[in-house]
Each structure stands twice: as C-alpha cells, then as structure tokens.
Phi, psi and omega in degrees: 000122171300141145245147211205160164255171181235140197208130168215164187264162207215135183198168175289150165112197197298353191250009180266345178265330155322320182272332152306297170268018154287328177288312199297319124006257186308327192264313167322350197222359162210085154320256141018312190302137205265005187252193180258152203235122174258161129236149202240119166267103185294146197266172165275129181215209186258023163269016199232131156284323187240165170295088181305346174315135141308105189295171158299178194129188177310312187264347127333351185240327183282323187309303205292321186298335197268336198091027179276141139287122197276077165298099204263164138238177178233161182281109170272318192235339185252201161158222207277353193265331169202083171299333176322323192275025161282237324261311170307283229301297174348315192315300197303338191275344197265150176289152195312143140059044121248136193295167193210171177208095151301102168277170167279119186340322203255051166223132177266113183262115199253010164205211205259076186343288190306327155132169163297148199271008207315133158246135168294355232227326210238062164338122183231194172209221181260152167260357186253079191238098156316130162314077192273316192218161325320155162263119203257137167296148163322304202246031188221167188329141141292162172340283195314280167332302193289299167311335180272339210272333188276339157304312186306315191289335179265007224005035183280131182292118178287296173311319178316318170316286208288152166249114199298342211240353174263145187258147206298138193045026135302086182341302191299006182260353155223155220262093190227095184269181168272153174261077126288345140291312286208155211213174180154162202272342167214141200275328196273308182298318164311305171280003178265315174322283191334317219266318185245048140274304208262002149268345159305260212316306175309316213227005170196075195270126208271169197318324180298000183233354188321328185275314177337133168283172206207317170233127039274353216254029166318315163311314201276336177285336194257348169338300197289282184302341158313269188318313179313299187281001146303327203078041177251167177181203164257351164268359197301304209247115171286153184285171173099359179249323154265188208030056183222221172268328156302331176222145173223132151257072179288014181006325168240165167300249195011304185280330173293306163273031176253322205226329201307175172275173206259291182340309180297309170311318174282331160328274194324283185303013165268349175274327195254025168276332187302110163324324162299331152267342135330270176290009168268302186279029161250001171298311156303112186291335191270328193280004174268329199265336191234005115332270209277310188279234187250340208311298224314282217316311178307327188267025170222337212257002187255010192210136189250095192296022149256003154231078218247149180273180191300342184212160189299007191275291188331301216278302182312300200311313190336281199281010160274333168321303173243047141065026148238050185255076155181170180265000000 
C-alpha cells in the first residue's frame, strides 16, 4: 500500500470552513491512513492586504483535534490578486520526495484513499472538467493552434497529449483538467515546474492566446503540461474513485444537494450533527443556510435525479432563478 500525504489549502474566510469539513470528511472515511493530512497556509506578507491565516479559535483548535498540520508558506510570485495558484505556490513547503495528493479545499472525501490504485510515478489530476478555455473566436486560432503554439513554447511534447479517439477541434481531444486534484511522487519537483509553466505562460504567452483570458484558468492551462512532461496523463488514474466513489469536488452547497447521490448527501449531514460543529459552520451564511436551514432541501427539491439536466448551465440558471445560487 502506498503512503502518501494529503494537502488542501486553508485561509480566513470561506475555505477555512470549507476546510474544516474536508478534515472531518477525510478522519471519517480513512481511520487508518498512515500519511500526513496537511493545510497549507499562506503567510502574511505584501502579496496579501490582510492576514490571509486561519484566525485562532474554536475552528482552528477542531482543524488541530482532526490531526491536521498547519503548513505555512509564502507567496513569492501569486498571491492575493490570483489565489488559485496557492495550490502551485504551496507544494515546495510539503516534504521533499514523499508522494502527495492535493485537493481543493471544497471537496468532500467519501471512502477510503488508499484505494485508490495511484501510481505515482505517472501524475494525473481530475477529469470532471468542462471546455472552460480557450475560448475560441470566430475568425481567430483553433484548439490545435492555440495548444500546440503553448506545448511549443514549454517544450512539452504536443502530440503525445491528445486524444486521438476526439475528432479534431473538439475540447475533449486535448488534455485539459480540473485541478481539483493532482498527485505525483515529489511535491517540489512537481511545484517548482508547475510555478514555471505558469509564469512562463503568464509573462511570455505566445500569439495564438494573446486574445485569451488567462484568469481564473491559469492553473488549469499549464496544468495539462505539467502532467505530460511527467510522463503523467488522463489515462495514469482509473476513473470512478476520485470524483467518485472516494471524493466529490462539490465546489458550490447548490450543486450538491441539487445532484449528489442521497447517500452522498446523508455523509454529509452525519458530519455536522455534534452541536460543536454545528456552531462553528454556522458561522458561514452559505453553509447555515443549505445545512442547517431550507436552501439545501429547496435546491434539491427542484430537481428530479433520476433525470437531472444535461448540462450543468441548465442546473445553475435553475437555482439562480429561484435565488439559491451563491457561496
């Protein structure tokens, strides 16, 4: 059985309760696990206007009671203008050349991690991923142009990528995750790479993306060459365990008691019965209101699961309709 660590990023503000119920999640569902369960804390420094720290207190003393470790690091190059990239910046603080698996705070872990079959050796990240980018202009580069011109520029072997079984200028024919995931056998060789792809890309982005938007989805464009040039990919992890029966990245309360499976749903409300956690995530107006309250049951009750619609555009507009869309 492999050991490994586990790392989510952790800050004041809505991910520190997000974070909180991923530990509780995770000791529930891996007694047993034998690595370290980290948050990786960004320190206050001047990429920050404010103290980005888990203040002390009540969730901050339960985070400790889970057995989390509080990892700090610092922000060198990203920071408070595009937090996605703690997830980059984070890595080099975790220990050298043990392997590790990052999530995104706003996930819940529902079985048992080890497992998962992970080779380590072969870095992979989530697949339950929409064509978000590139966004293609009418009269301007395709799939192909633009992604190969960004392979060109890293020097990541470009064919090697694509999936050949995708018809050509199709999204899904190149290799584009959720970073809501991703793993590998050294957190530093992965996270210095990671940091200079996407500064690469961010500060000397070749012509085929010049019209592109770049943020939020910085992470997730350099992503894809990271995993490649590991020799990593979208087949290194069989499906079904994360975003699975092991993990849900239910990123909004909405979408979750809008779709999850009732099982998935009854986890969850078995974590947050102890009046002490209880009064901690009520502190958070979204998690009291689709917890605690009515949103979640109204937001569930708009949908019928065994025909949910096709696509996740349909499931928001719903539940911004009827005024249960937010975070």
């Amino acid at each position: 059985m492999n050991t490994f660590n586990v790392v989510i990023v952790g800050q004041a503000g809505r991910l520190q309760y997000e974070a909180l119920l991923f530990a509780l999640s995770f000791r529930a569902t891996n007694p047993t696990f034998k690595g370290k369960l980290y948050i990786a804390e960004p320190a206050a420094n001047d990429r920050w206007h404010f103290d980005p720290r888990i203040p002390d207190g009540p969730l901050r003393d339960m985070l400790h009671e889970q057995g989390v470790i509080f990892l700090p690091f610092e922000n060198k190059v990203f920071g408070e203008y595009y937090p996605n990239a703690n997830k980059i910046e984070c890595l080099t603080a975790l220990p050298k050349d043990e392997p590790f698996v990052f999530f995104d705070t706003d996930t819940l872990i529902t079985g048992d991690s080890a497992s998962v079959p992970f080779d380590f050796d072969r870095p992979s990240a989530s697949l339950n991923v929409t064509g978000t980018w590139p966004e293609i202009e009418l009269y301007g580069p395709g799939y192909t142009e633009i992604w190969h011109s960004i392979y060109d520029l890293l020097g990541v072997d470009f064919t090697a990528s694509l999936d050949l079984s995708q018809p050509d200028e199709y999204w899904r024919r190149y290799s584009y995750f959720n970073a809501g995931f991703f793993y590998y056998k050294c957190p530093h060789a992965f996270g210095k790479r990671y940091l200079e792809f996407a500064t690469t890309i961010r500060d000397m982005p070749p012509k085929a993306i010049e019209c592109q938007t770049l943020y939020p989805w910085l992470d997730q464009i350099s992503l894809p060459l990271v995993l490649q040039s590991f020799g990593g990919g979208r087949d290194a992890l069989p499906q079904g365990y994360l975003d699975g029966k092991i993990s849900t990245h239910y990123r909004y309360l909405a979408l979750f008691f809008a779709t999850a499976p009732d099982e998935k749903i009854e986890f969850l409300m078995s974590l947050v019965g102890d009046n002490k956690v209880k009064k901690i995530l009520k502190d958070y107006e979204p998690f009291k209101k689709f917890i605690f309250q009515n949103a979640g049951k109204k937001a569930r009750k708009l949908f019928d699961q065994t025909a949910l619609p096709a696509s996740e555009r349909m499931i928001r507009k719903r539940l911004k309709n009827h005024k249960l869309w937010f975070r």
